[in-house]
N, C-alpha and C positions, 0 to 999 in steps of 0.2 A: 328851447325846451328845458325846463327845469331837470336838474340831477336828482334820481331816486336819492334818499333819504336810506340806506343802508349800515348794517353793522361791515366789517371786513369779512371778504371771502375766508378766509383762514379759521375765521372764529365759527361760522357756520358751516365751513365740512367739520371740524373737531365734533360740533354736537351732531351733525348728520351723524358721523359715525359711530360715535357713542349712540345713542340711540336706536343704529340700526345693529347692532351687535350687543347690546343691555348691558355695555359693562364699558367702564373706562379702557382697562385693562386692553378689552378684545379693539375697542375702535383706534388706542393708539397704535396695535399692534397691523389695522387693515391700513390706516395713514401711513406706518415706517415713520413714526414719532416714536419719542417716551412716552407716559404713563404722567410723566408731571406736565409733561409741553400740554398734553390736549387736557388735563383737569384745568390748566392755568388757562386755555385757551376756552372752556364752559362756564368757567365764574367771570373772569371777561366778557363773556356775551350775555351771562347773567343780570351784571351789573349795567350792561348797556343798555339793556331792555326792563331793568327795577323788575323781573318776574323770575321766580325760581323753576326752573324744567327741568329736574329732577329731583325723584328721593333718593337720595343714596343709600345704600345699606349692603350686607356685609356680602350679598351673592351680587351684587350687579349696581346698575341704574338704571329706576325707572319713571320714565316721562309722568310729570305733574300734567295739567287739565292743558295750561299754557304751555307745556312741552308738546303736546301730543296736538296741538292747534299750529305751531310753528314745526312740528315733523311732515305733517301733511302740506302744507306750502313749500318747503325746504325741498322735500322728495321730489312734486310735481319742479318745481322750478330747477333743480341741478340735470333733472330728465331730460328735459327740452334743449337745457345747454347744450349735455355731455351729447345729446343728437345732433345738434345745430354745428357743434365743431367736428363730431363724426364723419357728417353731410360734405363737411368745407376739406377734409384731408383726402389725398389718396387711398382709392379701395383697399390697395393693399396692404395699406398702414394699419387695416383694423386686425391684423392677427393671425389667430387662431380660435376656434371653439373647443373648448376639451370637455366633453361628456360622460359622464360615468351612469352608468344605467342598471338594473339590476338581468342578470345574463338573461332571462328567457326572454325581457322586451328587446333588450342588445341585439339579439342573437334573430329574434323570429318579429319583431315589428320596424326598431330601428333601421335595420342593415340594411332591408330593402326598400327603405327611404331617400338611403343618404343624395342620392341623384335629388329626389325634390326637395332634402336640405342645401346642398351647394348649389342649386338654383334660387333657392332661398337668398344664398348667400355668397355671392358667384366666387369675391374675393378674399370668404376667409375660407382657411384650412381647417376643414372638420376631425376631431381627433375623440375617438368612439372606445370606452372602454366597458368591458364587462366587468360588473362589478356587484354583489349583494352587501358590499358596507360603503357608509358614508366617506368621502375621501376628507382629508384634512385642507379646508378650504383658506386656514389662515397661513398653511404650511405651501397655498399656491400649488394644490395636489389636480385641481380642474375646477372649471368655473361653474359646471352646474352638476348637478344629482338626480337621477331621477332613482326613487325607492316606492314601496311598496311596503304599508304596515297597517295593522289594525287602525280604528281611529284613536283610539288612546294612547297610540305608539308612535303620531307623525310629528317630526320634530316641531317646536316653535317656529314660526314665522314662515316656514314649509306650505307652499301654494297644492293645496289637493287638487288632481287633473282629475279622476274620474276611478269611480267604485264600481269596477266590472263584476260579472256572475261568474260565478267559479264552479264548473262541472266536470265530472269526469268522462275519459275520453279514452277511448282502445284502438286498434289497428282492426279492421272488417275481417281480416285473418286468424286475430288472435278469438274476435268474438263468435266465429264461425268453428274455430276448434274446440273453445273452452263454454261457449253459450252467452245469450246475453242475462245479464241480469236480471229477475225479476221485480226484485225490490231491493229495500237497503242493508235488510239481512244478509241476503246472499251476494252482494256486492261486499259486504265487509269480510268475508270468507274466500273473497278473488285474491289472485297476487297482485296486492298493488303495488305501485311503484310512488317510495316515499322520496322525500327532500332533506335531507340532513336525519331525521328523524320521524315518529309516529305520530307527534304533533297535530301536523297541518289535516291528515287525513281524521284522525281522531275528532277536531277540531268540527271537521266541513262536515263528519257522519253527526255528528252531535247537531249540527246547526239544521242539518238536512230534515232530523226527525226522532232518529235511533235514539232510543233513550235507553240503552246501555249497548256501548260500546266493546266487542271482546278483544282478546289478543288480535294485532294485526299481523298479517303475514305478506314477505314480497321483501326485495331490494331497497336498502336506504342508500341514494344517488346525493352528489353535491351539491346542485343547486338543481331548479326547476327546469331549465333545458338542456340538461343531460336525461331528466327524466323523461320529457316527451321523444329525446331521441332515441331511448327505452321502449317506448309505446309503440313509437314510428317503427320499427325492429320487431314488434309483436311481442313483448318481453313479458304485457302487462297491460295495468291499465293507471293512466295519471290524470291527477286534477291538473285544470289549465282554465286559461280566460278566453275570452274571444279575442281578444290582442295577438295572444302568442297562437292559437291554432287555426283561425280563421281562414287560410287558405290552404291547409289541410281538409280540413272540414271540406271547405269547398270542393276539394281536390278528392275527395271520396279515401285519401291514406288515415284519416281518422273519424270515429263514430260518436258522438255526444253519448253518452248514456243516461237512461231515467228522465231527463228531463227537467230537473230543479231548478232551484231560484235562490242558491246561496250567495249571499256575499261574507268574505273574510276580511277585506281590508281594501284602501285606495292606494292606488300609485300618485306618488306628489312630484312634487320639483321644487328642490333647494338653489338658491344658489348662491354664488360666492359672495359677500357683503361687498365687497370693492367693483363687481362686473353688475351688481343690478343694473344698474344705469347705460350700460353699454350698448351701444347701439344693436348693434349683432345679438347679442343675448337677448336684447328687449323681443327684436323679433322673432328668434327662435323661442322664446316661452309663448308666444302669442300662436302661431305656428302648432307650437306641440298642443297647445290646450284646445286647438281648434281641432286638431287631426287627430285626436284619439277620446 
């Protein structure tokens, strides 16, 4: 059997990485090289191949026609490896998973998974943090992200999971004392329970219909799952997805109100440029995009 006809391993993770981070800079820094080692190691594979795969310019590098034809083989191919020797080591060898999520999924869809992720995953150790900012993934802060943003706000290269409805929701207690809503007038005149700020609600009554929105009144909470545990307490009334209140809901402790059909933004999944390939992560992103 004839030997493949290849450039050196070495010279093709330098441009993998470069390529999957857009910048010399970030892919020497995901290798643990210099900044000259993996440049010297993409004009070597440049020169190997007579085709140039990247433009370089002053923000980054970005893959030519031939760069982005050799990222897509590159990608597939170091996949199959980095699983093939995954496959061949002890379970235990594969680690950890460190997750960063943003608190309301953490809190009210993640947590009461983790049983079908470590069966997922029997032999890695799952590590779950609440989180509403990105962690520093070159700083080796966690290997993946899961966030939630407009669509004009998802990072690059960020895999969108799914664009839930965002409706608001009260405790059967609070709505039996205070009344239900009739429309979105008198919903904007309720106490609601905001997140950081008047933003988001501001936001969802504009998308809902209101077309002018007035002062809003009610509690601004930290993040979104302090706020439903607000709601859950009769404090109020909070926007929420079917992600974070679905067995509430179900559970008759919270009431959908009105009935809308707003969307504000999708929950994605970043992950670390160095763990794409890993076996474990492969199948929890596969995992998560199927389960929610």
């Amino acid at each position: 059997m004839a030997v493949p006809t290849l450039p050196p391993l070495h010279l093709l993770r330098a441009f993998h990485a470069v390529a999957e981070t857009g910048s010399i800079r970030k892919g020497a820094e995901a290798l643990g090289l210099t900044h000259t080692v993996v440049s010297r190691h993409v004009r070597n594979l440049e020169a190997y191949l007579g085709s140039k795969l990247f433009d370089r310019h002053t923000t980054g590098a970005r893959l030519t026609g031939e760069g982005q034809f050799l990222f897509a083989a590159t990608d597939a191919a170091l996949a199959q490896l980095e699983g093939a020797i995954a496959s061949l080591m002890p379970r235990t060898a594969q680690g950890r998973l460190r997750i960063w999520a943003m608190p309301g999924l953490a809190a009210r869809w993640l947590s009461p998974r983790l049983g079908e992720i470590q069966a997922l995953l029997p032999d890695v150790e799952i590590v779950l943090r609440a989180s509403d900012s990105a962690p520093d993934f070159h700083g080796s802060e966690a290997d993946v992200f899961i966030g939630f943003a407009a669509a004009n706000e998802i990072p690059p290269g960020a895999e969108v999971l799914v664009t839930p409805r965002m409706f608001p929701v009260a405790s059967p207690r609070w709505l039996r004392d205070k009344g239900v809503p009739a429309d979105l007038v008198a919903l904007s005149r309720q106490a609601l329970i905001h997140e950081n700020d008047h933003h988001q609600w501001t936001s969802w009554l504009g998308a809902a219909g209101l077309e002018t929105v007035p002062a809003l009144a009610g509690p601004s909470l930290w993040n979104a799952s302090l706020g439903l545990d607000a709601a859950l307490s009769h404090q109020g009334i909070a926007l929420a997805t079917q992600l974070s209140v679905a067995d509430d809901v179900a559970a008759g402790r919270l009431t959908e109100i009105l009935r809308t059909k707003v969307t504000t933004g999708s929950y994605y999944l970043q992950t670390a440029p160095d763990k794409k390939n890993k076996a474990h992560v492969s199948r929890f992103r596969k995992w998560l995009a199927s389960a929610m």
